[in-house]
N, C-alpha and C positions, 0 to 999 in steps of 0.2 A: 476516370470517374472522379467528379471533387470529393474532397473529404467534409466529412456531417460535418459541425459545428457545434461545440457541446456548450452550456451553459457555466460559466464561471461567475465568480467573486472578485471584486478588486478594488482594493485602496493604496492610497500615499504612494511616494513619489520615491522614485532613483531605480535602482541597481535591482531586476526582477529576482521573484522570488516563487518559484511554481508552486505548487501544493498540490498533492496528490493523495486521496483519503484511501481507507479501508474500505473492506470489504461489508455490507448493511450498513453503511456511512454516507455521509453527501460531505461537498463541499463544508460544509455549517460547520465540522468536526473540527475546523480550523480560524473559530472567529476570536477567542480568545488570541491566540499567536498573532493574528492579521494584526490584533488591537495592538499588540507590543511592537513588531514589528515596521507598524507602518509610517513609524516617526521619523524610519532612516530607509527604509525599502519598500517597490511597488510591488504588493502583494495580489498573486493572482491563487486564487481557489477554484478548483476544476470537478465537478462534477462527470466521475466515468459514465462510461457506456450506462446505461440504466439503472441511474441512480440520479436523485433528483428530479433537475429540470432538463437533463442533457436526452438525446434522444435513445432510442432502445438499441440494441445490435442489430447490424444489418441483415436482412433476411438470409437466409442462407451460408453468411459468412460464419466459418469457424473459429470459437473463442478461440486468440492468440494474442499476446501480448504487443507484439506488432501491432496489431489493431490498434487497441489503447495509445501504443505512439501517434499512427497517424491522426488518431482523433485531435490530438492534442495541438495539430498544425497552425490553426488559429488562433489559437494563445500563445503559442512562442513565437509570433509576431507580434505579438503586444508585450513580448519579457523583453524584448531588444535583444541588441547583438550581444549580449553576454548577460548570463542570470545565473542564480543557484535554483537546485533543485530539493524536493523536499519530499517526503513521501511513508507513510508508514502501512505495513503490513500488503497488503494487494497493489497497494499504490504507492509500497516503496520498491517495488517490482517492476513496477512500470516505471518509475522512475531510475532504476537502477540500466535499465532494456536503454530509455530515452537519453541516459548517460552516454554509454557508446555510439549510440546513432549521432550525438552530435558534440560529443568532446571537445572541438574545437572552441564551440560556446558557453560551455559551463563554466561556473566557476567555483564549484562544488556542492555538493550532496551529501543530503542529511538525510538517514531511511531508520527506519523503528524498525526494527525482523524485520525485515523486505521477505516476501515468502517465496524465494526460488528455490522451491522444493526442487527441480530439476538438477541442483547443484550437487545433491543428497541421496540422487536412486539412479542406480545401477538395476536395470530390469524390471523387475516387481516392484513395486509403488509400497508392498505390503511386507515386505523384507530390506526394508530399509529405514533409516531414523525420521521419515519423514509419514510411517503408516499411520500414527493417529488421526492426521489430518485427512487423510487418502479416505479412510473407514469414515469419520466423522461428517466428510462433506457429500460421500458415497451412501452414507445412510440419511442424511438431511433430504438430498436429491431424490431417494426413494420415496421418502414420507410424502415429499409435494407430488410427485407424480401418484400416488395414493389418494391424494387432495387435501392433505392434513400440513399445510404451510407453518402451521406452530410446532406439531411435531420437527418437522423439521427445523425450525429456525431457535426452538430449546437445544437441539443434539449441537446443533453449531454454535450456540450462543456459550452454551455448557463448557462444550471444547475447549475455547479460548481463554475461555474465564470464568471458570469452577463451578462445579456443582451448586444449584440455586441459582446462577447470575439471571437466566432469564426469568426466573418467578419473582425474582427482583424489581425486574423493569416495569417500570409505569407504562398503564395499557397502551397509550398513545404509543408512546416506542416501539411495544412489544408489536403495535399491527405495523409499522413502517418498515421493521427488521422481519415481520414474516412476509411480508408482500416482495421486499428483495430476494425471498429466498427463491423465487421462477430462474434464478441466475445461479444456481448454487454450483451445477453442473455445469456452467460455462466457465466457472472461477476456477475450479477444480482444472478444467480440464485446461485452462489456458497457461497454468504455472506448470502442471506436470509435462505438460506438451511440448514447453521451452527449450530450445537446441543451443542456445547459447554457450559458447565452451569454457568452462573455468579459466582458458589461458586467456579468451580477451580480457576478463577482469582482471587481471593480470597485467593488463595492458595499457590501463584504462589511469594514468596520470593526474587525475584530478584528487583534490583535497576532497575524502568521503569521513562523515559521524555516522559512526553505525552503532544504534544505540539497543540494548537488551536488557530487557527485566528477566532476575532471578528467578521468578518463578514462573516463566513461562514454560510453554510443553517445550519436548526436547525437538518435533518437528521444525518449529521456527528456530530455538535456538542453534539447530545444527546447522543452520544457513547461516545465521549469522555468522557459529564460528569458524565456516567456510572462506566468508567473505573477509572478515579480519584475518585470516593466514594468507588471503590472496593478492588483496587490493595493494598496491603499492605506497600507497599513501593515507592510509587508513589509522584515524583514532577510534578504539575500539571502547563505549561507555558502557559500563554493565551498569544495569538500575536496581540498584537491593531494596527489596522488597515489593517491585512493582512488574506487572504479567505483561502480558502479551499488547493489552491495550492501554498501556500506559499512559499515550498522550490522551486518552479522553478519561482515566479515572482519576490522571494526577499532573493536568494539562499544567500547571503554574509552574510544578516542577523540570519538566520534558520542556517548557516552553525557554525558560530561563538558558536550557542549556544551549539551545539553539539557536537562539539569541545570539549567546557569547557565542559559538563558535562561528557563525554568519560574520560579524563584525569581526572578524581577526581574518575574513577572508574576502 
């Protein structure tokens, strides 16, 4: 069966550079970085599974992280034989997946909390450092199957980034993050679902930034400092005083470092 073709972003010239957004995210989350970036790297921005422009999940098919790699088939034909990968929170999961499937090509990885909650639960999803997120996207998923898509997309907005974030958001946003929430229960379920075994990251030789804000929940941070005790090659950045969604409340700063570390690789 061919693989869909999801819709991306892309500027300037050389050495690829993937980009892979969050979760109630599109590609856009990443036009500032493109702008720095693209003076010295050909920057592509990828729109997941239903988000965007890119097309919906395939009928039938169950959310899996797999998935998300093969979508991405047609743009790592356009990153050439060797790229770096980029990806923060859902879509530094997938980028972290698309690491090992093609190690040979990377030339490393840069992921915000990548959320491989799968890393962090032994059994129960809800006795483990990864249950706020489990509860949070478990009760988001209720609300829209209810028909209350804001309900939901407050309790997961809330999560990530505090009490009030979503009575924050300007309406426009507020309907574009609740319209992605029909996916909420696919997001959920394609992280926790992940078999991936801690040894291949272990395995896994490429230059990784794995970057974390202090005050994020401890669901994400416990992957991250999974990943920093695993990876082999790993510079581990903590961000004081910035959460979960860092690169979109404090893009200049997240952007800069990325920057640098790209350029020294």
């Amino acid at each position: 069966m061919d693989s869909p073709v999801p819709f991306f972003r892309e500027q300037g010239a050389g050495t690829g550079v993937v980009c892979l957004h969050s979760n109630a995210s599109t590609s856009s989350q990443w036009r500032s970085l493109a702008d720095l970036l693209s003076q010295r790297f050909h920057v592509i921005a990828v729109d997941g599974y239903g988000a965007g422009r890119s097309p919906d999940w395939p009928a039938g098919a169950a959310a899996r992280l797999h998935e998300e790699v093969r979508l991405l088939a047609a743009v790592l034909d356009r990153a050439g034989d060797s790229f770096h990968l980029l990806g923060h929170s859902y879509g530094g999961a997938v980028a972290m997946k698309l690491a090992l499937a093609c190690s040979h090509r990377v030339r490393s990885v840069v992921v915000y909390e990548p959320t491989l909650f799968h890393l962090v639960v032994r059994g129960d999803p809800m006795d483990s450092p990864a249950q706020g997120i489990w509860q949070a996207a478990s009760d988001a998923a209720a609300a829209v199957d209810g028909g209350d898509s804001h309900a939901g997309a407050r309790r997961f907005i809330d999560f990530w980034m505090g009490s009030g974030a979503w009575d924050a958001m300007p309406a426009a946003r507020q309907e574009a993050v609740a319209g992605s929430m029909r996916h909420v229960r696919r997001w959920r379920d394609a992280l926790f679902a992940e078999t991936e075994p801690r040894s291949a990251f272990a395995r896994l030789e490429v230059p990784v930034l794995c970057m974390a804000g202090d005050h994020s929940p401890e669901s994400s941070l416990s992957v991250a400092g999974v990943l920093a005790d695993t990876l082999p090659r790993v510079t581990f950045a903590r961000q004081p005083g910035l959460g979960h969604m860092g690169p979109i409340t404090h893009p200049e700063r997240v952007n800069a470092q990325i920057a640098e570390f790209l350029a020294r690789h």
